[in-house]
N, C-alpha and C positions, 0 to 999 in steps of 0.2 A: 669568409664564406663566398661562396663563387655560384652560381648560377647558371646549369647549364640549359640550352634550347630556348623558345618561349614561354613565357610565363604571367598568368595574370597576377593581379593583386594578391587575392587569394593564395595562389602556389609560392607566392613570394614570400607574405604572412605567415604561411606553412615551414618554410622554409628557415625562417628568422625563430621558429618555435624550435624546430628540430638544434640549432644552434644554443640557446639558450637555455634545452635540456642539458646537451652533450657539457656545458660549463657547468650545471646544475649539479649534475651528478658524478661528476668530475672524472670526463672519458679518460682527457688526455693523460691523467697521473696513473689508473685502472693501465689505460695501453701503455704507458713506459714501465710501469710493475711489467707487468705479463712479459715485454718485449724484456725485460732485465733477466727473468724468470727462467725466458725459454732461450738466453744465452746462456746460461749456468748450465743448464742441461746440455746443450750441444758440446759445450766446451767440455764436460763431464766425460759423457759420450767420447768424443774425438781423444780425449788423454786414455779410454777404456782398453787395455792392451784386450781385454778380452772380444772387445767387438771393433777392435782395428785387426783380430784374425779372422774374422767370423766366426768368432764361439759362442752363439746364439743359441737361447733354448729353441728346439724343430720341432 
């Protein structure tokens, strides 16, 4: 956790809660799904002969 600008107690508390969510509810496994997710599609995509010609529905 890093802390940018000034900050009092408070914003710092605030700070340390927003961390303590993100492990709570377990961002970081959520964003490497998603991030795993939207490789499979790109890689999908990019092998598409049909949309490596532009053969898109218009």
């Amino acid at each position: 956790m890093k802390r940018h600008g000034g900050t009092d107690a408070l914003g710092f508390a605030y700070a340390i809660g927003v961390a303590v969510d993100l492990v709570r509810y377990e961002y970081k496994n959520k964003l490497v799904e998603g991030l795993a997710r939207l490789r499979e599609v790109t890689s999908a995509a990019e092998a598409s002969p049909a949309l490596q010609a532009g053969g898109g529905a218009e």
